[in-house]
C-alpha positions as CSV (number, residue, x, y, z in Angstrom):
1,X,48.1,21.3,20.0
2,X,45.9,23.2,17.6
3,X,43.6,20.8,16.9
4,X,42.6,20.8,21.1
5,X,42.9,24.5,20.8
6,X,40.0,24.5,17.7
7,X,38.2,22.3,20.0
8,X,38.1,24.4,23.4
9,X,37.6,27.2,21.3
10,X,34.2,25.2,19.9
11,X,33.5,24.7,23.5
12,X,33.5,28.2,24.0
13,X,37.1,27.8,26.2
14,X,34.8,26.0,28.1
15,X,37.5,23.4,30.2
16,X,34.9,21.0,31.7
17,X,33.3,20.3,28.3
18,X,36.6,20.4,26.6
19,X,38.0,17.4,28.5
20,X,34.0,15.2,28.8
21,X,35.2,15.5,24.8
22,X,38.9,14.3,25.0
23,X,37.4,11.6,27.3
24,X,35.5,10.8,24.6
25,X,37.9,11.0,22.1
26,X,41.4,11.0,23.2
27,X,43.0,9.8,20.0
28,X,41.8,12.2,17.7
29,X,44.6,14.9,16.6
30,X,43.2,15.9,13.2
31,X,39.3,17.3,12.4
32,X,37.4,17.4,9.4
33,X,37.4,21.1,9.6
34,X,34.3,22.4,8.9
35,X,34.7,25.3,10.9
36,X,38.7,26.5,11.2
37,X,39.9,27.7,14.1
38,X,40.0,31.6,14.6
39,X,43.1,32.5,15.4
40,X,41.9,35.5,17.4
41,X,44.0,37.2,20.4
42,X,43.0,35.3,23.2
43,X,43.4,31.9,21.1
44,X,47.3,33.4,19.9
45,X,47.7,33.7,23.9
46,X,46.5,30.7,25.2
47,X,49.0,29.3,22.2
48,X,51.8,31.0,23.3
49,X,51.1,30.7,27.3
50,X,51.0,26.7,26.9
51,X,54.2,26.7,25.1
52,X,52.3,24.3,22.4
53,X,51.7,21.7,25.1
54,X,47.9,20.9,25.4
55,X,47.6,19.9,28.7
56,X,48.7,23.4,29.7
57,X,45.7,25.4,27.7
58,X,44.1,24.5,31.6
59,X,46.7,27.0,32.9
60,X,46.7,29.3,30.5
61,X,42.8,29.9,30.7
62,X,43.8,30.6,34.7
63,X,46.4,32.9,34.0
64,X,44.2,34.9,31.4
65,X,40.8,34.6,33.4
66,X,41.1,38.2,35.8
67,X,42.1,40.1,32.6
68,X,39.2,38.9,30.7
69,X,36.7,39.8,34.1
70,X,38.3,43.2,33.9
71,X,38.0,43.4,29.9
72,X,34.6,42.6,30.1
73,X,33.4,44.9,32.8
74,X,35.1,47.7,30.7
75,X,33.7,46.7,27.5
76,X,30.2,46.5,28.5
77,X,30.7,49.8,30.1
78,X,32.1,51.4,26.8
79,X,29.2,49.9,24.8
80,X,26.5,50.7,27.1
81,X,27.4,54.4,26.9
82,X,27.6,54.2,23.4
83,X,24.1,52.9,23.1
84,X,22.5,55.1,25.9
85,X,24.3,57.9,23.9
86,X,23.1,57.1,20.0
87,X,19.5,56.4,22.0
88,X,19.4,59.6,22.8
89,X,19.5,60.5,19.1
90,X,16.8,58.5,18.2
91,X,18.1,55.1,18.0
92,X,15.5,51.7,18.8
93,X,16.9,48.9,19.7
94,X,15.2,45.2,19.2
95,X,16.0,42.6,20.7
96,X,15.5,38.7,19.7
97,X,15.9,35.6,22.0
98,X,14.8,32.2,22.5
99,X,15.8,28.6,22.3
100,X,15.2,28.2,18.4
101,X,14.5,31.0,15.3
102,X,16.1,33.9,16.4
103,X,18.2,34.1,13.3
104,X,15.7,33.3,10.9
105,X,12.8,36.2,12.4
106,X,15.8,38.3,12.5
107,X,16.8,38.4,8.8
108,X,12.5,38.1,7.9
109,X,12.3,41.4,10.1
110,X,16.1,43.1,8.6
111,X,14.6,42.5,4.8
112,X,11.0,44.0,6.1
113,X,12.5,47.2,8.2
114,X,15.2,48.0,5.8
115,X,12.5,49.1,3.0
116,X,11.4,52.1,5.4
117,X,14.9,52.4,7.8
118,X,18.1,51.9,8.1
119,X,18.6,49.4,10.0
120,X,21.5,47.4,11.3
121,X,21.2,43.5,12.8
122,X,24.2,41.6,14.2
123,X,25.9,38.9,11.3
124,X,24.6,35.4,11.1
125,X,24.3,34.3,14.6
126,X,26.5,36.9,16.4
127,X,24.6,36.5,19.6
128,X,27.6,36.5,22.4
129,X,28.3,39.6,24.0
130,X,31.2,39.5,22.4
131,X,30.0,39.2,19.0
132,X,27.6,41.4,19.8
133,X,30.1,44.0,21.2
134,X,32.0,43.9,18.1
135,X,29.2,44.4,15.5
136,X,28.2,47.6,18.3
137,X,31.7,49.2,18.3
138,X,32.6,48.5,14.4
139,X,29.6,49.3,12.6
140,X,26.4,50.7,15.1
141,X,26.5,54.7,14.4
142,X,24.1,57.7,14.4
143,X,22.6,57.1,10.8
144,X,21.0,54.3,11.8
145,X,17.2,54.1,12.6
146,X,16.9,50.3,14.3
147,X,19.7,48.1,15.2
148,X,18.3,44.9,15.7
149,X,20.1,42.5,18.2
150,X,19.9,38.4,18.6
151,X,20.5,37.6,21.9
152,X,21.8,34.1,23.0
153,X,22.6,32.0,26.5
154,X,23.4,28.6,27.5
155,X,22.6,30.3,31.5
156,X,20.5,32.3,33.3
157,X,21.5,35.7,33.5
158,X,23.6,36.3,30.1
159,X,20.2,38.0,28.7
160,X,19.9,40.1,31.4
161,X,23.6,41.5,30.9
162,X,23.0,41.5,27.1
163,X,20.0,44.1,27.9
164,X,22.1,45.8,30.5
165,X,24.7,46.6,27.6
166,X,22.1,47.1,24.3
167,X,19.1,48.3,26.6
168,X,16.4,47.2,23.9
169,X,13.2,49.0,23.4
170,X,11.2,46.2,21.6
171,X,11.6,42.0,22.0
172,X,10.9,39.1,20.2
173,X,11.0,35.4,22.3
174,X,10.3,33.1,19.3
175,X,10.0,30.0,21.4
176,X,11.2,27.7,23.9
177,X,12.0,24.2,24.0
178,X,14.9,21.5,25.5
179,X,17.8,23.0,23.0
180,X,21.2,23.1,24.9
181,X,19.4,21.7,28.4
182,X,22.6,20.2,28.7
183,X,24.3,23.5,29.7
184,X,20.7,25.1,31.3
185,X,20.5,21.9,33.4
186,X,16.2,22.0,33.1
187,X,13.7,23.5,31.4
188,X,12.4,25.9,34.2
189,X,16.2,27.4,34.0
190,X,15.5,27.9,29.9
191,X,12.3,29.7,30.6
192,X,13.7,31.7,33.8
193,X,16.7,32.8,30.8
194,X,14.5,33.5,27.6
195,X,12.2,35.4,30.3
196,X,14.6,37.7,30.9
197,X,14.2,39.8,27.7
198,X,10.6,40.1,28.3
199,X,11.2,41.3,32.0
200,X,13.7,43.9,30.6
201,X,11.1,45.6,28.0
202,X,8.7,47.2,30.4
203,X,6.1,48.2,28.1
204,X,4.1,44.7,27.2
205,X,2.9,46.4,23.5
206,X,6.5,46.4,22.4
207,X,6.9,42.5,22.9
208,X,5.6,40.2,20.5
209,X,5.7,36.6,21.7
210,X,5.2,32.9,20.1
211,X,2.0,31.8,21.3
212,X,2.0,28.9,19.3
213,X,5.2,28.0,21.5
214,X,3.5,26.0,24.8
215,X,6.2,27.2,27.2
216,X,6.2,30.8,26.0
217,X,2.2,30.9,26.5
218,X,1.6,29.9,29.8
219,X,4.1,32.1,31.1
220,X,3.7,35.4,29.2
221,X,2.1,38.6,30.9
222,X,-0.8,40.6,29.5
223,X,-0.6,42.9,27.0
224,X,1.8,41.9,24.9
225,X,1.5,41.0,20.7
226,X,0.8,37.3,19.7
227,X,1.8,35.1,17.1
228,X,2.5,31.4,16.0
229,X,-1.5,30.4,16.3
230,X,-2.4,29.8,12.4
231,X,-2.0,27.2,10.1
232,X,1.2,27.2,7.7
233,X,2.0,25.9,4.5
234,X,6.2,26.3,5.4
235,X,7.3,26.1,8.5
236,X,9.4,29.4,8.3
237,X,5.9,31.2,7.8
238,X,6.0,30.8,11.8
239,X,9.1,32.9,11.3
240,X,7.7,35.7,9.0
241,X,4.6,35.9,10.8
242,X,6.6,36.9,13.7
243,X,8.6,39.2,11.7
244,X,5.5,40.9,10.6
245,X,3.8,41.5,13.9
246,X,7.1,43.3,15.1
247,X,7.3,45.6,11.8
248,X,3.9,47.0,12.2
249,X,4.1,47.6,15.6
250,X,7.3,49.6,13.9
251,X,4.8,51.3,11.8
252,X,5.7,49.2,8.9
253,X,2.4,48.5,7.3
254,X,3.1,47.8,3.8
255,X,4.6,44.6,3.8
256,X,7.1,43.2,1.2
257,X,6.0,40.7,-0.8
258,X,8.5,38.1,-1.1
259,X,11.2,37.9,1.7
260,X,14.6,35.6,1.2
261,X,14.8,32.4,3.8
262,X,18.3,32.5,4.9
263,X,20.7,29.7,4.0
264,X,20.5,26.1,5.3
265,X,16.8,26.5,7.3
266,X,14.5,24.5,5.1
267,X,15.6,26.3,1.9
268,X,14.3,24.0,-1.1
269,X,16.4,23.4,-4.3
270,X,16.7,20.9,-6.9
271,X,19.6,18.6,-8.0
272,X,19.2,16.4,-11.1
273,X,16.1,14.7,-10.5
274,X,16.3,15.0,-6.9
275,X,14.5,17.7,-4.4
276,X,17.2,18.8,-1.6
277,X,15.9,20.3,1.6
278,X,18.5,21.8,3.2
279,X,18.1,22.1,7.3
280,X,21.4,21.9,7.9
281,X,22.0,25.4,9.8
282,X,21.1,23.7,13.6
283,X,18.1,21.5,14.9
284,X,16.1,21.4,17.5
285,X,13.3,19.3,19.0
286,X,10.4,22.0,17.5
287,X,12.7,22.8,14.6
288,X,13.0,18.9,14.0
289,X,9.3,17.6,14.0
290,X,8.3,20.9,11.6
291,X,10.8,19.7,9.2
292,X,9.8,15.9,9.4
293,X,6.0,17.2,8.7
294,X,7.1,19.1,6.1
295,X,9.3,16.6,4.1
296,X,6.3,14.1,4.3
297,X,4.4,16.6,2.2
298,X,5.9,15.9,-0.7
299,X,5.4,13.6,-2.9
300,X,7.4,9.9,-4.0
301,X,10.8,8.6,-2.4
302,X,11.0,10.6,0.9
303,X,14.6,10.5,3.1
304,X,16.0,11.9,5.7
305,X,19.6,12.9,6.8
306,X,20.3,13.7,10.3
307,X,22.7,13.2,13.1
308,X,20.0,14.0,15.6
309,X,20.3,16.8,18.2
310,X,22.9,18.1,20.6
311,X,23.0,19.2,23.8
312,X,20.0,17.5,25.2
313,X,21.7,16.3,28.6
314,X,20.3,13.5,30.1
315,X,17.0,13.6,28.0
316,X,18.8,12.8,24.8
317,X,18.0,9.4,24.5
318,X,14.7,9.9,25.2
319,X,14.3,12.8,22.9
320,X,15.6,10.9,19.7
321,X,13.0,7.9,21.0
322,X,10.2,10.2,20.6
323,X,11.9,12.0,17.2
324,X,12.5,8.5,15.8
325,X,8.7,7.6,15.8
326,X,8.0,10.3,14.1
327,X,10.0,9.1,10.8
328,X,7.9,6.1,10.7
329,X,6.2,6.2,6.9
330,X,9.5,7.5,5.6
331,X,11.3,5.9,2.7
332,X,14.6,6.3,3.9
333,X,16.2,7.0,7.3
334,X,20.3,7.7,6.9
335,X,22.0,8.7,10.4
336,X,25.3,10.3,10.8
337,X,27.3,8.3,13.4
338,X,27.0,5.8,15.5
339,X,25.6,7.1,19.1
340,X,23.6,7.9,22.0
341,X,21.4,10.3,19.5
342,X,21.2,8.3,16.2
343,X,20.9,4.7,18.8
344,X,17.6,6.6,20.2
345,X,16.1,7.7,16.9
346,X,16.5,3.8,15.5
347,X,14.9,2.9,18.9
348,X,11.9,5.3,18.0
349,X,11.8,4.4,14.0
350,X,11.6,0.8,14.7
351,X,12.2,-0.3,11.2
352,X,15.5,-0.8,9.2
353,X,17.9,2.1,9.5
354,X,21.2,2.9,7.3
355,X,23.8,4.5,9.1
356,X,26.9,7.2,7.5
357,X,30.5,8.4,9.5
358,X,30.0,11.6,7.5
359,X,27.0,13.6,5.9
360,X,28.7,13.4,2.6
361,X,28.6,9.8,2.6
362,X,24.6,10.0,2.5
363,X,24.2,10.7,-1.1
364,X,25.6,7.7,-2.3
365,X,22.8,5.7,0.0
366,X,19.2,7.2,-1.5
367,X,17.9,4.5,-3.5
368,X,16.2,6.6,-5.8
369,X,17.0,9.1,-8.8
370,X,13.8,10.6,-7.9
371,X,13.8,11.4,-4.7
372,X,13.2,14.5,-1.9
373,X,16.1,14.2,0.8
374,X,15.7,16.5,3.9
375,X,19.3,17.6,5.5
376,X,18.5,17.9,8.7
377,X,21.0,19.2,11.3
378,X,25.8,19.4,10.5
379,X,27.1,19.1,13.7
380,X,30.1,21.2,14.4
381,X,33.6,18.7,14.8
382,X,33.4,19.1,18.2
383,X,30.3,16.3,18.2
């Protein structure tokens, strides 16, 4: 029973995707556990409502779903009146969406602000309203300056209530691209959802957009603060750049000089003789090909580690084609699994490929003391 419990609660107690995974894999009872199960209240009631039998987690989620319309409604209400009413004392909100690098402009723009401000972001990638209404009701007070919010959705209309509650002054869209099309169902619903911050912020000087994005380009409005057009020498410069443009609008002119990439997005270390790469945080398609261009800057035996990219609905296969011909020249291409996503990227390599059940495995399969591995993507048990 737990072990279907961690994975509804991976699927976001999401019951359609929790059974197109039990199809998929109906004789797994134990996980790897790279991410426990939270045992938070409404996981301890859909528990206790099913009586430990799996099958009836369907009818527990029925029995709990008008409470948790009505606890939402109130909760949003609560929050929104506490932000309306700390606004009122000065507070700015900012708020930070798009399909890929929220996080990472996020932290760039907490390490930049806090030099000047106090300033408070939501943890890691608290980007639900839940998460969100936690970090607002536990920690957001009146001696703080900025409170800088990322904002997620797999739908259209999940920004537009996040604004509703946090009512930002200033946005960031960082970019836009196929990640989780699978639950958006097309592109034009990703763009109609990232959109939605920008529609939100009225005045066009407080928005600073990704112009080096395609998709966030050609549908932006006038007036509004560019980025993402230059050259870079790391592909979280994007990222800082981004960062940057928001802080001076900010009145932050005196930028700091070195800024701290957060964990597992392209950090670079060395082991022994070797030169790790770690990407491991989350991939997708943009995310993906800077990391490939980047690894093949280096120098000597050049690998990559990777389990592809989740979430692409029916474009998958054809998405790991076109990712797959882009680790041509490569030394070494090691894919976790066996599937639709690591079957396309062989398609697209066209060469000899090694394949590994776990990421852990991959170590053992680099051919070379000397070598510079790139980690790219750890897929959550669920996949």
């Amino acid at each position: 029973m737990t072990t279907h419990l961690h994975i509804l609660q991976l699927e976001e107690y999401d019951p359609i995707r929790f059974l197109k995974w039990w199809i998929a894999n109906p004789l797994v009872f134990k996980l790897q556990g790279k991410k426990p199960l939270v045992w938070t209240p409404k996981a301890k009631l859909i528990y206790a409502l099913s009586g430990g039998f799996w099958p009836l987690m369907f009818l527990a989620l029925l029995i709990l779903k008008p409470y948790e319309i009505i606890n939402r409604k109130i909760l949003k209400d609560k929050l929104r009146n506490k932000i309306v009413k700390l606004k009122q004392g000065g507070l700015k909100v900012i708020a930070i969406s798009g399909s890929y690098g929220k996080t990472s402009v996020k932290e760039y723009l907490y390490q930049i602000l806090k030099t000047k401000y106090k300033v408070l972001r939501t943890p890691g990638n608290y980007n639900t309203l839940f998460g969100i209404a936690k970090v607002v009701d536990l920690e957001l007070d009146e001696t703080f300056d900025y409170f800088i919010c990322e904002m997620g959705a797999y739908k259209r209309g999940e920004i537009s209530e996040l604004c509703d509650m946090v009512k930002p002054d200033y946005g960031i869209l960082t970019g836009i691209n196929e990640q989780h099309l699978e639950r958006f169902g097309n592109i034009e619903n990703t763009i109609k959802a990232k959109f939605e911050l920008v529609e939100f912020v009225k005045d066009h000087s407080n928005l600073v957009l990704n112009f080096g994005n395609e998709l966030v380009k050609s549908h932006a409005p006038e007036g509004v603060v560019i980025y993402g057009q230059g050259k870079y020498k790391h592909p979280q410069d994007q990222n800082i750049e981004g960062a940057i443009k928001m802080a001076k609008i900010l009145g932050v002119v005196k930028i700091v000089n070195e800024v701290v990439t957060p964990l597992h997005r392209l950090s670079v270390t060395r082991r022994d003789k070797m030169t790790i790469i770690d990407d491991a945080y989350s991939s997708n398609v943009d995310g993906f090909k800077k990391a490939v261009e980047y690894l093949k800057t280096f120098e000597g035996w050049r690998v990559i580690v990777t389990p592809g990219i989740t979430e692409l609905g029916k474009e998958t296969g054809r998405i790991h084609q076109e990712l797959g011909r882009l680790l041509k020249g490569l030394d070494q291409v090691i894919l976790v699994g066996n599937n639709e996503r690591t079957r396309g990227l062989k398609l697209g390599v066209g060469e000899n490929v090694e394949y590994v059940d776990k990421v852990g495995e991959a170590m053992g399969k680099v051919q070379k003391t000397e070598a510079t591995i790139l980690f790219e993507n750890d897929l959550p048990d669920n996949y």
